[in-house]
C-alpha positions in Angstrom: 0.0 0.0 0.0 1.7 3.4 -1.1 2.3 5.6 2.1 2.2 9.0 -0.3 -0.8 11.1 -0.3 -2.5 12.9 -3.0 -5.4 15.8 -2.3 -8.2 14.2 -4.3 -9.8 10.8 -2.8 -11.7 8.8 -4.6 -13.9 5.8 -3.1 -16.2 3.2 -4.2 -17.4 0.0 -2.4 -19.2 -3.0 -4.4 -22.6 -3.8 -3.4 -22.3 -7.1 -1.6 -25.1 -8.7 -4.0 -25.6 -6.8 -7.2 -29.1 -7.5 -10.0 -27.9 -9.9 -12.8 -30.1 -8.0 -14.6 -30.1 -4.2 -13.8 -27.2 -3.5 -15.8 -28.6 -4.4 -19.1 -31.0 -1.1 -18.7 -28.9 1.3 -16.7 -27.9 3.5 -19.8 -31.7 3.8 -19.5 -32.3 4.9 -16.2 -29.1 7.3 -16.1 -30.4 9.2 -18.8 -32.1 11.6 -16.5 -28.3 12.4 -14.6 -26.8 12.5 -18.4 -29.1 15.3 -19.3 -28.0 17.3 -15.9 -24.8 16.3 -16.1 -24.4 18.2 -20.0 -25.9 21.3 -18.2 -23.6 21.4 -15.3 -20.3 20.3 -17.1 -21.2 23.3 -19.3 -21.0 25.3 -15.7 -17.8 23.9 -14.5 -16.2 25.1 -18.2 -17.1 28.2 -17.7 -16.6 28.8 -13.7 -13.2 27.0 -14.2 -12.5 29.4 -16.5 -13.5 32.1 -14.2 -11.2 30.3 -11.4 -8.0 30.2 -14.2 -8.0 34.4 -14.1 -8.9 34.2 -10.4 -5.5 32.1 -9.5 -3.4 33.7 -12.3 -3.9 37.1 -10.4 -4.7 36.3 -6.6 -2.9 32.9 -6.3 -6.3 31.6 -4.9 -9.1 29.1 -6.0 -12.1 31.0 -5.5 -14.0 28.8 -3.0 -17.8 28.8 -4.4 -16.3 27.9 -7.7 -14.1 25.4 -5.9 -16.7 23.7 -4.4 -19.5 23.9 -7.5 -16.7 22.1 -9.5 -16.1 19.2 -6.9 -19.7 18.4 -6.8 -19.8 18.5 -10.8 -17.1 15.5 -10.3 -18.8 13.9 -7.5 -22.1 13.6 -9.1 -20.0 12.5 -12.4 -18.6 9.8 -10.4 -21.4 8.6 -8.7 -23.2 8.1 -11.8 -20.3 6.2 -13.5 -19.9 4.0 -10.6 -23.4 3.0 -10.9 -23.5 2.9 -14.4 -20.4 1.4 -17.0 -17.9 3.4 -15.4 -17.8 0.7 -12.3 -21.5 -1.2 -12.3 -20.4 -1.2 -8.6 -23.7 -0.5 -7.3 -27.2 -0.5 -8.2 -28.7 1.8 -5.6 -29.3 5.0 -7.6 -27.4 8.0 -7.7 -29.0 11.3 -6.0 -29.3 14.6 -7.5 -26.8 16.7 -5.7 -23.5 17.7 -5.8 -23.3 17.3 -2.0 -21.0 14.2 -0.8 -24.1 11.6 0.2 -22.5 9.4 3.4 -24.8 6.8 2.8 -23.7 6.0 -0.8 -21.1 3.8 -1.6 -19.1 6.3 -4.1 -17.5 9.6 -2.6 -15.0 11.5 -4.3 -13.2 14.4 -1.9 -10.4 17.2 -2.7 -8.6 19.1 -0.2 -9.1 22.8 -0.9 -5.4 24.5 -1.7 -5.2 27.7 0.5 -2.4 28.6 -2.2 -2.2 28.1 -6.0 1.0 28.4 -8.2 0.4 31.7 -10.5 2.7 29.9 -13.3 1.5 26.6 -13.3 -1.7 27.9 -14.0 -0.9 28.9 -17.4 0.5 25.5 -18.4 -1.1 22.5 -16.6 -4.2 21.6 -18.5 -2.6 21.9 -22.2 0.9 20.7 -21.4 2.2 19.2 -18.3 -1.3 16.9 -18.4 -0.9 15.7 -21.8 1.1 12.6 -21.2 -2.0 11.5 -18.3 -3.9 12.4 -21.5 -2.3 9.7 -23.9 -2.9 7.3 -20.3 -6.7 8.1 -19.9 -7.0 7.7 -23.5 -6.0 4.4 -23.2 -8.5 3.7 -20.9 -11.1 4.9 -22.1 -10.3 4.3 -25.5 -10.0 8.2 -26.8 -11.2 11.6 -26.1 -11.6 13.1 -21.9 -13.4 10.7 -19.9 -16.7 13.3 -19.7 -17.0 13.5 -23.0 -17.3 9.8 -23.2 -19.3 9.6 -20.2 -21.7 12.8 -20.6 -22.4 11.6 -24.5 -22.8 8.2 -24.7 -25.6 6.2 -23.4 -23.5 3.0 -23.3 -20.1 1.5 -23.0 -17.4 3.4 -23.3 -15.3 2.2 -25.6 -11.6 1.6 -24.1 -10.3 -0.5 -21.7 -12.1 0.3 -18.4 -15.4 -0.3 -21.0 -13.7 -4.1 -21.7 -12.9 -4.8 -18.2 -16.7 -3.7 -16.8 -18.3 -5.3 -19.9 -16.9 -8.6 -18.7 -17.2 -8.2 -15.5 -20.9 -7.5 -16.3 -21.1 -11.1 -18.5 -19.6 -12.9 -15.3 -22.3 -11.2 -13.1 -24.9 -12.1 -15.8 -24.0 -16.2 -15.0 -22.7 -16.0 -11.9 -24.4 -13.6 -9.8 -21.1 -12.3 -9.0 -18.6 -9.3 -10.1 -15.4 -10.5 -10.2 -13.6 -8.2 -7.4 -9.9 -8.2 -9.0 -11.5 -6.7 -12.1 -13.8 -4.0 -10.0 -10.5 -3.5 -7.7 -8.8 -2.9 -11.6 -11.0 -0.1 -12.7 -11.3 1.6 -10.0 -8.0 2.2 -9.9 -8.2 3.3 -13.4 -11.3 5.6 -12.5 -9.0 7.0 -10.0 -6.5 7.6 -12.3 -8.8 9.6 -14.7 -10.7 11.5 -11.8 -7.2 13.3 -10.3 -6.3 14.0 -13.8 -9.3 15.5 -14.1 -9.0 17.5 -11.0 -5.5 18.6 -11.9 -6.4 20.1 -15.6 -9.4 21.4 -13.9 -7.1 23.4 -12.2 -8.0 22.2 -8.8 -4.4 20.9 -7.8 -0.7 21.9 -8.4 0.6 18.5 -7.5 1.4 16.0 -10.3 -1.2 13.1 -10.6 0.9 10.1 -10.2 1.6 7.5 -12.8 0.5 5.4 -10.2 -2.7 2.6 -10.6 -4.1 2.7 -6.6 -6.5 -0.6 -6.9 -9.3 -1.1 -4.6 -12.3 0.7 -3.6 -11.0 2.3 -0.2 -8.2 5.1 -2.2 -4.4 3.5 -0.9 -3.2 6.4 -2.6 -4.1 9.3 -0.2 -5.5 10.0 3.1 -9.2 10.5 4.4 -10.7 14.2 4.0 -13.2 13.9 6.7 -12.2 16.9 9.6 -10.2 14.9 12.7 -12.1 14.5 15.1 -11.6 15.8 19.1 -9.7 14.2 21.7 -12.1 12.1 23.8 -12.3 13.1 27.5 -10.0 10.8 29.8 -12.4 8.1 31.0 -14.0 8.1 27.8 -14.2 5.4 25.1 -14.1 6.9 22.0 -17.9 6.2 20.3 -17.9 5.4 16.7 -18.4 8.5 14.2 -22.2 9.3 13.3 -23.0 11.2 10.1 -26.0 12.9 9.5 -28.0 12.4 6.5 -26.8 14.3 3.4 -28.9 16.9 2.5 -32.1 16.9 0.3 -33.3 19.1 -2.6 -36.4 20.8 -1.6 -39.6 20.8 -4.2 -38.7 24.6 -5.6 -34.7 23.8 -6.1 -36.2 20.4 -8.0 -38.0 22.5 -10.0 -35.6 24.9 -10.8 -33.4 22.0 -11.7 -35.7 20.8 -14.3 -37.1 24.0 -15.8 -32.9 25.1 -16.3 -32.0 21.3 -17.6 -35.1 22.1 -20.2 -34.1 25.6 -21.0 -30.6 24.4 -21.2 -31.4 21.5 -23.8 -33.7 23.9 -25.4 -31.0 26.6 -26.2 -28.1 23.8 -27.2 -30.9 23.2 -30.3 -31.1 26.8 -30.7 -27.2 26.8 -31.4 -27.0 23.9 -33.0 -29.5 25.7 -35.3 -28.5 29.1 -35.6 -25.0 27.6 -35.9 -26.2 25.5 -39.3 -27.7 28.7 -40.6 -24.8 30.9 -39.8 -22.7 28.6 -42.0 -25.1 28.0 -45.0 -25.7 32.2 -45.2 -21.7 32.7 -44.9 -19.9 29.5 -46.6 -23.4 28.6 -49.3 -23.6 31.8 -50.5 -22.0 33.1 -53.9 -21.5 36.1 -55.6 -24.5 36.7 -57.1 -26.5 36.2 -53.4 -27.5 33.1 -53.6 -27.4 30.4 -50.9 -26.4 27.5 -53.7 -26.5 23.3 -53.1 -24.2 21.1 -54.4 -24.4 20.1 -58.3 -26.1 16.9 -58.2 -26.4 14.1 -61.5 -29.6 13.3 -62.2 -31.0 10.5 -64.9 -33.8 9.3 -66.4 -34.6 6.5 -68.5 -37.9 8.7 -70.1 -38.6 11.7 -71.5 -38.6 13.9 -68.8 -37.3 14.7 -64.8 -39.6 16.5 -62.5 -39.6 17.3 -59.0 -42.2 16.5 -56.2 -44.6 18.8 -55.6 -43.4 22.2 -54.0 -46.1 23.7 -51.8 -45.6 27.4 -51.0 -48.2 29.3 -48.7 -46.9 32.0 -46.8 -50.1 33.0 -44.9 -50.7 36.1 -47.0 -51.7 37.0 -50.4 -48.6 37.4 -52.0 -45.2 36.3 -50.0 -43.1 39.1 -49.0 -40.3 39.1 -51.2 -37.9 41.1 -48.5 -38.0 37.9 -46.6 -38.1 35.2 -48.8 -36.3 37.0 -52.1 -35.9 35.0 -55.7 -35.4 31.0 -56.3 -32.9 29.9 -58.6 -32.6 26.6 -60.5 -29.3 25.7 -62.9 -29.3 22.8 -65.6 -27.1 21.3 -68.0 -26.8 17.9 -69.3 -23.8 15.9 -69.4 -23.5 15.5 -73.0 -23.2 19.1 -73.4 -26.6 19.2 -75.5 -29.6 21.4 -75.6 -31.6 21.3 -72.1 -35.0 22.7 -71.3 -36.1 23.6 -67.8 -39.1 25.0 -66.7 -41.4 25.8 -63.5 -45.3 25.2 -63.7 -47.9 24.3 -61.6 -48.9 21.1 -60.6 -52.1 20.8 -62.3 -50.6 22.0 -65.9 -47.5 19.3 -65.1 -49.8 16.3 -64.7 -52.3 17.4 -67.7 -48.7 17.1 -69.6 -46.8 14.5 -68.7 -50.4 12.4 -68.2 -49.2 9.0 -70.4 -45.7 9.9 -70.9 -42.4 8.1 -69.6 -40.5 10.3 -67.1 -39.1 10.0 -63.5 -39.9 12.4 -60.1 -36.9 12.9 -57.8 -37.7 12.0 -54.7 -34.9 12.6 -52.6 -31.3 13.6 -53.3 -28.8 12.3 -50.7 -25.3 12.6 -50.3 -24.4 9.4 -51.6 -27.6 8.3 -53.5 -30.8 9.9 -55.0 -33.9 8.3 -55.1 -36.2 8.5 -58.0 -40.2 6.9 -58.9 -40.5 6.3 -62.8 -43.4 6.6 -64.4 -44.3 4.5 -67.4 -45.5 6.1 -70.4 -44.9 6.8 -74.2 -43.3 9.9 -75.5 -44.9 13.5 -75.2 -46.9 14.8 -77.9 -45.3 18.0 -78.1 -41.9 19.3 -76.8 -42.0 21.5 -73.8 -40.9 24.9 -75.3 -44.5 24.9 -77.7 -46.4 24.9 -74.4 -47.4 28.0 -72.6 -47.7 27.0 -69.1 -44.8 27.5 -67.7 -44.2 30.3 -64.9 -40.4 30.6 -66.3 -38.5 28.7 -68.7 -35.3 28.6 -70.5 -33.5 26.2 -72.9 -30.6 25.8 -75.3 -27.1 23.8 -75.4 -24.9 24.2 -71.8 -26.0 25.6 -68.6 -29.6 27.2 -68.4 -30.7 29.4 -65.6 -34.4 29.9 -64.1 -35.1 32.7 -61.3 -38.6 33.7 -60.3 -39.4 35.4 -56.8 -40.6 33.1 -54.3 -44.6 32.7 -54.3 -47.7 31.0 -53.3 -48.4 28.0 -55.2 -48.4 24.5 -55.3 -45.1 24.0 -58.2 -43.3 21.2 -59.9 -40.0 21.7 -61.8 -39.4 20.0 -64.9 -36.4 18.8 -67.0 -36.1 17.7 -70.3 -34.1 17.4 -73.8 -35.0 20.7 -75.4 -36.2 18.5 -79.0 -37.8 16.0 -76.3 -36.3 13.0 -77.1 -35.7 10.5 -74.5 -33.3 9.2 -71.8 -31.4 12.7 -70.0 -28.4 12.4 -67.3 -28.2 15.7 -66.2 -26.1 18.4 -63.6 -28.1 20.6 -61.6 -28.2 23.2 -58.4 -30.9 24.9 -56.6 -30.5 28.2 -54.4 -32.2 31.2 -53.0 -31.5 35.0 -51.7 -33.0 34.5 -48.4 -32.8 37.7 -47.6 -33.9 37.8 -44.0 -31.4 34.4 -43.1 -28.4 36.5 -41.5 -30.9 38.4 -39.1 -32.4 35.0 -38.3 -29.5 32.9 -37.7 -28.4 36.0 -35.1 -31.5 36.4 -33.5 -31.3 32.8 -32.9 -27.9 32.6 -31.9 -27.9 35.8 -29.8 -31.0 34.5 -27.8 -30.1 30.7 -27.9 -27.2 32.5 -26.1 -28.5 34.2 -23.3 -30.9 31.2 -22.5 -27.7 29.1 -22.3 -26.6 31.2 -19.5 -30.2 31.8 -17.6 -30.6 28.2 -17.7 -26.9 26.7 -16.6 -27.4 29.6 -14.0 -30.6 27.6 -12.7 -29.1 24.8 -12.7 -25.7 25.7 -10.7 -28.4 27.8 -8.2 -30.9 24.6 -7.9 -28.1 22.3 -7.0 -25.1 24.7 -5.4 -24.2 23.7 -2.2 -26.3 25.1 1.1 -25.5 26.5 4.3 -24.7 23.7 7.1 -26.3 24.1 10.6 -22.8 23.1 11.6 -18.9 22.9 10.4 -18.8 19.3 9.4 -21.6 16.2 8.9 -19.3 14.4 11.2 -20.3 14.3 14.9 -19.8 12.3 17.8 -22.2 11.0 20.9 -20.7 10.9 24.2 -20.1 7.0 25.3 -20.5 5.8 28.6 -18.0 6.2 31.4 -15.4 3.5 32.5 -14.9 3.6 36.3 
């Protein structure tokens, strides 16, 4: 047993009899903590960041922060040691970032009254990268919360191997083998003061040391000593009180800011995707342009589905929406016709004639419906129901402004002869995009903050009646 300590303790002891069962649903039932956990691991990014400029100017760890960002690593651990971080339980986790004496996972860190200035600036993105290549092999690539947080299964390295077959063994023999629970906790331990120390929670260097077992060899015991028993006393065994319990409103708040939270991570996600089509889509004549796409047909003609526009007005307004814009030309090089109409005057056209509707155009693969049929009585540019047309040999361009109407677009060989590969792209101004994609982002924004707020105020920690959850009863005299 190594006699050195180190300022973050990490526990864990095995259920003596664990479900054979449970396991195979625990992604499941930890998806509640997952959703939580996103939310507060967003909070300890930013208060750690917070905590960097505090300790690169005052030397100090601001304490609040301190604390928040323990409990963001206790509740992490608690659910990975019930769930494939350790399957060493199945009583389930509780919703605080308080250390809970009565459950079998604990995770402590000694606050530092002092803080190097200079290791500040260097721990996280150097010094800790040769832990990193270590963790990675544990847990097979990537930090172990974003492994954790995002997946709702196995991890994929080698604490992920060592629980899965531990998890088989229980499965047949109602048992978890205890050297391999002994072996990833020690690897969890391993990860967790990594952790701490790029979390810039510690200056001293995690060692390269695996501490097996669920009691921590590796450091000493956090609780505060207790007094000296009177003379005459026998010393009575230590009594904890019960950890502390959310009340309904802070349970609330905790799921009204995990919601809001979610909520605004879609927003980005969003606003992001629009951001990049209105900046890295759009070319210089203002349109927001698609790929070129190849499109076939073994008929006479390619249309689209049909494209339903009703803006809720008489006329769409064309500040908003601006001016579609569709771009053909065939493969060969050959005369092309393109050309919008509506849907009725398409079908009275193409009614008995071979041609193919593209259903959906993919990345790797397009799907089309082919229509059977003989060939057209008349080629397209004789007709006059098209809303805008053009044709001729190489590329041939439509624009109309955006309207109400129920369209279809169709392709075809100008002298309407059969069998057409062509190349095509669609765009449109979208004119009002850019201020959507900021108003989106910009509010998306400030409901990220409201709601990890919530969440760090539902579940921060609460005044204590007294200085530690550890007290003793008098024990009865010896003569």
């Amino acid at each position: 047993m190594s006699t050195t300590t180190y300022p973050v303790r990490v526990d864990g002891a095995m259920d003596e009899r664990l479900n054979r069962w449970l396991w195979l649903v625990k992604w499941v039932l930890v998806i509640p903590h997952l959703f939580v956990l996103v939310v507060l691991w967003i909070g300890f990014v930013l208060m750690s960041f917070v905590a960097f400029f505090a300790i690169l100017f005052t030397g100090r760890y601001p304490r609040g922060i301190f604390d928040f960002n323990v409990g963001v690593l206790r509740w992490t651990w608690r659910v990975q040691f019930y769930a494939y971080g350790a399957l060493g339980t199945d009583k389930y986790p509780p919703f605080t970032l308080e250390d809970v004496p009565d459950y079998p996972a604990h995770l402590e860190i000694a606050y530092p009254e002092h803080l190097s200035r200079g290791l500040v600036l260097v721990k996280s993105w150097l010094l800790a990268i040769p832990h990193y290549l270590v963790v990675g092999f544990f847990l097979g690539g990537g930090t172990w919360f974003a492994v954790q947080t995002d997946r709702q299964g196995w991890a994929s390295g080698l604490v992920g191997l060592l629980v899965l077959i531990g998890a088989v063994a229980l499965l047949f023999t109602g048992r978890f083998p205890r050297p391999v629970f002994d072996l990833v906790l020690g690897m969890d331990r391993w990860v967790l003061r990594v952790a701490a120390y790029a979390g810039l929670m510690v200056d001293q260097y995690p060692p390269f040391r695996l501490d097996m077992g669920g009691d921590d060899p590796g450091t000493t015991r956090l609780d505060e000593p207790q007094d000296e028993p009177h003379p005459g006393l026998l010393p009575p065994p230590p009594r904890r009180e019960p950890g502390p319990r959310m009340s309904a409103g802070r349970t609330i708040a905790l799921i009204v800011g995990v919601l809001v939270t979610l909520a605004s991570l879609l927003g980005l996600t969003v606003g992001g995707a629009m951001a990049w089509l209105d900046q890295a889509r759009r070319d210089s004549a203002g349109f927001v342009t698609s790929d070129k796409v190849t499109l076939s047909t073994t008929g006479y003609a390619l249309t689209s589905e049909q494209v339903t526009i009703h803006a809720g007005a008489a006329s769409v307004p064309h500040r908003w929406f601006g001016d579609a814009r569709v771009r053909v030309e065939t493969v060969s090089g050959g005369p092309v016709f393109v050309g919008l109409a509506s849907v009725t005057d398409v079908r009275r056209y193409l009614a008995g004639v071979a041609y193919t509707t593209v259903k959906a155009v993919g990345p790797n693969t397009t799907t089309y419906a082919d229509h059977a049929g003989t060939a057209p009585s008349v080629v397209p540019t004789d007709l006059n129901i098209w809303r805008v047309q053009a044709a001729g040999p190489g590329e041939q361009t439509i624009t109309w402004p955006i309207e109400n109407g129920d369209w279809t677009l169709v392709v075809m060989a100008q002298d309407g002869s059969k069998a057409l590969s062509v190349r095509a792209d669609a765009g449109a101004t979208a004119p009002a995009l850019q201020w959507v994609w900021i108003a989106i982002l910009t509010s998306s924004g400030v409901f990220l903050l409201l709601g990890t707020l919530t969440v760090v105020l539902a579940v921060i920690r609460q005044p204590k009646p007294g200085p530690s959850t550890l007290q003793t009863t008098p024990g009865p005299r010896v003569e």
